[in-house]
N, C-alpha and C positions, 0 to 999 in steps of 0.2 A: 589761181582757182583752177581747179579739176574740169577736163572736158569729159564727160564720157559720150561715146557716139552709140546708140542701138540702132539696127537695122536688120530688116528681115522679121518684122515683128510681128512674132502669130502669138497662139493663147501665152505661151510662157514669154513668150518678151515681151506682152502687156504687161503680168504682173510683174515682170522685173524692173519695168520702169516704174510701174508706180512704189515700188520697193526704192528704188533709184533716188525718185525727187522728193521723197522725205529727209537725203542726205546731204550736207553742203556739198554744191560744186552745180558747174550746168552738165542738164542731160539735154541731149538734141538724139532724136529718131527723126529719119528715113524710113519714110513708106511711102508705095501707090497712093493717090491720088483719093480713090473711093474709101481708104481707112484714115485718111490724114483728119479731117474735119471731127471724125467719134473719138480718136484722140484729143485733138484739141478739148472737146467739149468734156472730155472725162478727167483732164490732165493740162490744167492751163498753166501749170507753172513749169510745163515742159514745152521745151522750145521745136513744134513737129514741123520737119519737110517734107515736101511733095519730092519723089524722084524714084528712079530705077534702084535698088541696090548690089544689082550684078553690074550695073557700069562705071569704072573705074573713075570717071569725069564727076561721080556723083558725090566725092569722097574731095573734093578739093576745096567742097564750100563749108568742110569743118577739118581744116590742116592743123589746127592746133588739138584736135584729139587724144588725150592721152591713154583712152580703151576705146576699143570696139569690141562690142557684142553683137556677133551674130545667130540672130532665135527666130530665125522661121520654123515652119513646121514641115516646110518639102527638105528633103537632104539635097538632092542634086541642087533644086536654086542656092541654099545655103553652101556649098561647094564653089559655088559661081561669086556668091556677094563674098565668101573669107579670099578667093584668090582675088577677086577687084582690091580688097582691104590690104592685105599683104602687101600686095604692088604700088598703092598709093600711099599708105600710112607705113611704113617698115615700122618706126621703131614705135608705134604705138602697140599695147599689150592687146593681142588676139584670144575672145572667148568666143570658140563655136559649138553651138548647139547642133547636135550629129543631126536632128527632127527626127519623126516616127519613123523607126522599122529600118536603118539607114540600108544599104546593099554594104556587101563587104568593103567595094572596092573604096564606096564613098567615104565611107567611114576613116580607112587607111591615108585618101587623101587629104581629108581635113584634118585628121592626126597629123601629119606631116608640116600642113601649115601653119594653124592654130598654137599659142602656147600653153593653153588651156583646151580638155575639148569636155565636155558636158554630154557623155552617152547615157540615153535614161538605162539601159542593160545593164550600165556598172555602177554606175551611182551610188546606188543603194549601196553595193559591198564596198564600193572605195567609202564610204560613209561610216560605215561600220569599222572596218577594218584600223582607222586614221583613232578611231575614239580607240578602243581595243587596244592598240598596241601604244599608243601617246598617251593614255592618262585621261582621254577625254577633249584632248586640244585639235583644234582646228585652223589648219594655215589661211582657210579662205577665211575664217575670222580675223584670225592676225593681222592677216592684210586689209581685209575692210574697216577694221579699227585705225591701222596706222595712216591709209588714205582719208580718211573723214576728219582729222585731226586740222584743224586749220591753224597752220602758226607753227613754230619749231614745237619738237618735242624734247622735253628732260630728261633723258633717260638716268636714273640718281639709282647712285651705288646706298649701301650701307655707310654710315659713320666711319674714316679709317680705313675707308677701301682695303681688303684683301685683293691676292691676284685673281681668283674667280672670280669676286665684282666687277673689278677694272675689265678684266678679259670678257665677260657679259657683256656688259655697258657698252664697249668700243664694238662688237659685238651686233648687239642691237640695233647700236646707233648706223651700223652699216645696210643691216637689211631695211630698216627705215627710209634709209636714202633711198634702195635700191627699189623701194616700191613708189617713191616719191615723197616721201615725207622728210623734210627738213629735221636733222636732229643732234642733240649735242650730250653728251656722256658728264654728267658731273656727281661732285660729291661733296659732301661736310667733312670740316675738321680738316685733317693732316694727313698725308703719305710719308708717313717717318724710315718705315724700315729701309733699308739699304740695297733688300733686295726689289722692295714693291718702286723704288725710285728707279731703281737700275731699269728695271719692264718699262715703266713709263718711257725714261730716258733712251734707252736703247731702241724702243720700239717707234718711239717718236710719236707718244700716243696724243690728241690734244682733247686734253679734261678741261673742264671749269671746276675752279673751287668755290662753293656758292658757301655764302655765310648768312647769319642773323638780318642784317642790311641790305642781300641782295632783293631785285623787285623781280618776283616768281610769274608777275602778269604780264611779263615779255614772253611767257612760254603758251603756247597753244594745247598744252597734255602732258601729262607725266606718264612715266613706267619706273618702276620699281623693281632692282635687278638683286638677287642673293637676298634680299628682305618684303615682307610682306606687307608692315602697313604703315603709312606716311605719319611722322610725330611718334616713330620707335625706332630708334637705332640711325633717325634720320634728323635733319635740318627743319624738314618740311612741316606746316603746320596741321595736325594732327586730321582738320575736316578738308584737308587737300582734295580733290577730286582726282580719282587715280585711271585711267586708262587701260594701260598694261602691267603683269603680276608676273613674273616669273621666279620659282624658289624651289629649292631643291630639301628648304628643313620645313620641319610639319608646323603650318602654324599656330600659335596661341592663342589666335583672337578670331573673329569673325575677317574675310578679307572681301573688300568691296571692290572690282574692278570692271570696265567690259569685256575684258580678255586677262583671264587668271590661268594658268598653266605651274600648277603646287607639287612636282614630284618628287613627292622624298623618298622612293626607290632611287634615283640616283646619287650619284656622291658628290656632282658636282652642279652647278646652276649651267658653267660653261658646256656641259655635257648639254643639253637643251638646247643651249642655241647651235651646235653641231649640227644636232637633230633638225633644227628649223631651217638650216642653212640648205641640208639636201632635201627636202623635200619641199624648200619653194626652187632647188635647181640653181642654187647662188654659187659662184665658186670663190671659198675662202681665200682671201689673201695672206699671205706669208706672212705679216706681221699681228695677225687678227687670228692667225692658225699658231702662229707659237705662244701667243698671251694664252686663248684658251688650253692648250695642252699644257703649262704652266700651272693654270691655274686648275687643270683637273688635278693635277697629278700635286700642289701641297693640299688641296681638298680631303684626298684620298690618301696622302700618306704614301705616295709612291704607286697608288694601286693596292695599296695593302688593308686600306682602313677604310669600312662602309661603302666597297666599291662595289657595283654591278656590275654587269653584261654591257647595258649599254656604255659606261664609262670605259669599257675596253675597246668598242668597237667605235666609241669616238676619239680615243685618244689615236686608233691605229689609222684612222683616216684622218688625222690631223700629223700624223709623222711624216710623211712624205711632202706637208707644202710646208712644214714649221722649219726656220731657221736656226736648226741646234749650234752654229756657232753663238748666236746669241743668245740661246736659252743658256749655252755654259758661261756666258759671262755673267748674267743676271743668275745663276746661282751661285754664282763664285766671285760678286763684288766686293771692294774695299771696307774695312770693318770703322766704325765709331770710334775716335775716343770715350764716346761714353757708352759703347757697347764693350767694351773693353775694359770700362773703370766700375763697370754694376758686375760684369763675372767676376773680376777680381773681388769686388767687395763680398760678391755673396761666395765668395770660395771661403776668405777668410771668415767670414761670420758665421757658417754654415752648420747646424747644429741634427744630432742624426740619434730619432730612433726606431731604432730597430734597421726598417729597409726604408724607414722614411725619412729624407732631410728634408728641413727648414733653414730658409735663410732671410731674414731682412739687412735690406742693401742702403735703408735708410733714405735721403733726399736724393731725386731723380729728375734729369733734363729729360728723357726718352723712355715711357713707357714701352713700347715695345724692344728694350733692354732685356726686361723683366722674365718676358718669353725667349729670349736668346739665351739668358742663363740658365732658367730652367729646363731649358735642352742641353745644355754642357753637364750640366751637376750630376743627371739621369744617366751621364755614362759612367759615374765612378762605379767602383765595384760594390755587390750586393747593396746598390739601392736600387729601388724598383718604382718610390715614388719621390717627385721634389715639386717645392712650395717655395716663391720664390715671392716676394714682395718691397714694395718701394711708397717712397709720399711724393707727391708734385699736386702743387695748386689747390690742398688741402685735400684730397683725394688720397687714401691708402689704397693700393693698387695691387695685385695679386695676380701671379701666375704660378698653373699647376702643370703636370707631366706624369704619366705612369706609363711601367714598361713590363710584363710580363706578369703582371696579376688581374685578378676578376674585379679590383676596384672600381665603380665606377665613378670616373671624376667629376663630371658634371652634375649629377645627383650628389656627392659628397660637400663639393661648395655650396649646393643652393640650401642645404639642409645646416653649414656651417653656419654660414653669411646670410640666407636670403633675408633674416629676420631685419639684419640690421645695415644691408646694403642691398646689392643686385649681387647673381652670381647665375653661370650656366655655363654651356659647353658638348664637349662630347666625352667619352669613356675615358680618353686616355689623355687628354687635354684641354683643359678650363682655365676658365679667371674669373675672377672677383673685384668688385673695389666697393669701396664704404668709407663717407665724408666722413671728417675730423670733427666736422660740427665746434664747438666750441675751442677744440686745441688747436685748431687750423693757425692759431695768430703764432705757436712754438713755431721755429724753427726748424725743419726737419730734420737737421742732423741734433739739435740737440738729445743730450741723456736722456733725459726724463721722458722727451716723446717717444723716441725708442723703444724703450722698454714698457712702455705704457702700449705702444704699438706693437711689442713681441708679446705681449700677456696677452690682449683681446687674439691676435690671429694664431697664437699656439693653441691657446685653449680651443678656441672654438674647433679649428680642424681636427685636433688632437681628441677630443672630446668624442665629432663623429665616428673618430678611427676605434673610439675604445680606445685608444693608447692613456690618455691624461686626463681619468674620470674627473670635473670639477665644477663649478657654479662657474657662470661670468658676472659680472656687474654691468648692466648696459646702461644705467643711468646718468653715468659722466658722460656718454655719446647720445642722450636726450632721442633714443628710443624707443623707450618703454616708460608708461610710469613707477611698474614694478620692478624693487629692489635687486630681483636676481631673473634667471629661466633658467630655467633645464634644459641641457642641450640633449634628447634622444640619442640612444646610445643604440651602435647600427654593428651588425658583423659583415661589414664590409661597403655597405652602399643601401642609402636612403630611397625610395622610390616614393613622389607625391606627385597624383595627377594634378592637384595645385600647381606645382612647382614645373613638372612639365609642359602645361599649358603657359607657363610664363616665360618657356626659355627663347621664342624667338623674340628678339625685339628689347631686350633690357640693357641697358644702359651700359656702356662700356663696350672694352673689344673682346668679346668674348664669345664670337659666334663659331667660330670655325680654329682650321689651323695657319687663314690666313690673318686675321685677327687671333691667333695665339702665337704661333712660331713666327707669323710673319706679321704681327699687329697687334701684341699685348696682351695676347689671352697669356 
């Protein structure tokens, strides 16, 4: 349980305690003797002492302190009780209130001592200034949420962890610590790709993989990292109570949290906690500085795709403590036989019009294959777009890539598929998947499913592209009651604020490029 100590308590550190003991944890105040008794009487579930608070002796009867606030309203006495505090409490966290009108000099000194100093002068502009330029976020919230948490905190990736989840999460779970809150990074599902094992592995990160069966009432709070809302894209059950939000794609739904931090100005989630890292004063560790630069950097495409300002200016203070020997091996680990036996296959099957190929690669152990071929295929010459798909566990699974045209891919799948699966993404890299429903019990290499599986995903894509005007039948995939639909015919890319509003959070890996290239998009 949480100590907090106040001391020196004029008009504002009254109300800060009774702000205080509405919160778990005990508050104890230190005051003279003539205020102790209107305390009590106003604030009995606050534990008041009688004492000096400029004397160092007076600070031994609460050793287990894990803050002191100092709020009187004289500066010099307050200059008196923060240096007694500093010398008997070191490593408890110092908040001092400058009081009315401070002199310079006082001012300078309790800046010097204090880790926090609370001057009514700047307040207001540090107040301003923190919403302004962050979006609206606030680290003294941050922090007052992750301390009020009683119990470990979850910090839960998306489905399929991407490197920006994982590098979030481990991330989060650090500044957690560092404000006292117990916390652990976990996720749903699998970490397949070769390179997102390699980060874990190399980095020596420790996740929990929490499944269906795990008991979520061990946890004291959740936060939600690269995803917005618990029972989308996650494990979690859907009326979960969520604590902290941090995401960097716009979301689709309403999001409920006590502390939400939503910027899709940036390109990466890891880029945030950067941000949150220097301005609560943390210094990132080398293995937590090269996951997030990792993971800006396949968010963004190298820097290249949806980046900002800030994503340059956290990647370039994340280069100096990131361990680029290990970032070169984690992009350059050992490859699958089955990432090796899905490009082979969709080389051979690979079927191409115009700039755009298609391939299905048939039954599949590793989804995130899918997206490794569709990045190989997109280097042959004059294609500019590829569509690469596969079956596992009755699920057709889909991955897209475009390189040098105005396509947009994300909008092209939800307008293919969204009718008769999930689909979304970004411009230039998406995925899709949509159950077999009834054919699930075929085989997935057999013929017939096959080709029964190249007619629905040709048509349809081919359909949006304008390339292969035609009807589908959704009926065999117990879709629709109706016989046929028209698939809208688009000169180059669909836009529905329907469909935009649905793309964070839908089913499959298909949020980013670390769920595409590195997780099945």
């Amino acid at each position: 349980m949480r100590t907090r100590l106040v001391v020196g308590c004029g008009a504002l550190g009254t109300t800060l305690v009774e702000t205080l003991s509405e919160r778990p944890g005990r508050v104890v105040v230190i005051v003279p003797g003539e205020r102790a008794e209107t305390l009590r009487e106003r604030l009995p579930s606050v534990d008041v002492m009688v004492g000096d608070p400029t004397e160092s002796s007076v600070f031994e009867t609460v050793p287990d302190a894990d803050s002191v606030v100092v709020a009187g309203d004289d500066p010099s006495r307050n200059l008196q009780t923060a240096t007694a505090a500093a010398q008997s409490l070191p490593d408890a966290f110092l908040l001092a209130y400058t009081g009315r009108e401070p002199p310079a000099d006082v001012r300078q000194s309790l800046a010097g001592l204090a880790d926090r100093l609370v001057d009514p002068g700047t307040v207001f502009e540090t107040f301003l200034s923190e919403r302004v330029e962050t979006g609206g976020t606030s680290m003294h919230e941050l922090r007052s949420v992750l301390t009020d948490i009683d119990g470990p905190l979850a910090v839960v990736m998306h489905d399929n962890p991407d490197p920006d989840a994982i590098a979030s999460a481990v991330a989060l779970q650090r500044i957690a610590e560092y404000v006292g809150c117990s916390a652990q990074a976990c996720y749903f599902g699998s970490i397949n790709h070769q390179e997102n094992r390699a980060m874990v592995n190399l980095l020596e990160y420790d996740l929990r993989n929490l499944d269906a069966e795990s008991d979520l009432t061990e946890f004291g709070g959740f936060a939600l990292v690269d995803h917005a809302r618990p029972g989308v894209n996650d494990g979690l059950p859907e009326d979960t109570t969520v604590d902290v939000v941090i995401d960097h794609h716009p979301p689709r739904g309403p999001v409920s949290a006590r502390f939400a931090d939503l910027r899709s100005d940036a390109g990466a989630t890891s880029t945030l906690l950067v941000d949150y890292s220097r301005r609560l004063g943390i210094e990132i560790e080398s293995d937590v500085a090269t996951g997030l630069l990792f993971g800006i950097r396949v968010d963004t495409d190298e820097f290249s795709r949806e980046v900002s300002v800030a994503d340059f200016e956290a990647g370039a203070e994340l280069l100096p403590k990131a361990d680029l020997g290990a970032l070169e091996r984690i992009e350059n680990p050992s490859v699958s036989s089955d990432t090796l036996e899905t490009i082979a296959a969709a080389i051979r099957r690979r079927q191409s019009h115009g700039s755009v190929l298609l391939s299905g690669v048939g039954a599949i152990n590793d989804r995130d294959t899918l997206a490794q071929a569709a990045d190989r295929l997109l280097n042959l010459e004059d294609i500019t777009t590829t569509l690469v798909y596969g079956i596992q566990e009755g699920i057709i699974y889909i991955s897209a890539r475009s390189r040098g045209t105005d396509l947009d891919l994300g909008e092209t799948l939800r307008a293919a598929f969204g009718q008769i699966g999930s689909a979304g993404g970004h411009a230039d890299m998406a995925g899709a998947q949509i159950e077999l429903g009834v054919l699930e019990s075929i085989d997935g290499d057999d013929p017939s499913l096959l080709n029964i599986v190249d007619n629905l995903v040709a048509d349809q894509f081919l359909n949006v592209l304008d390339l292969h005007p035609s009807q589908v039948s959704l009926g065999t995939y117990g879709q629709s009651d109706e016989s046929t639909v028209d698939v809208p015919e688009s000169d180059g890319w669909v836009t529905s604020e329907t469909d935009q509003d649905r793309r964070d959070g839908a089913p499959g890996d298909w949020r980013d490029r670390g769920s595409t290239a590195r997780n099945g998009e």
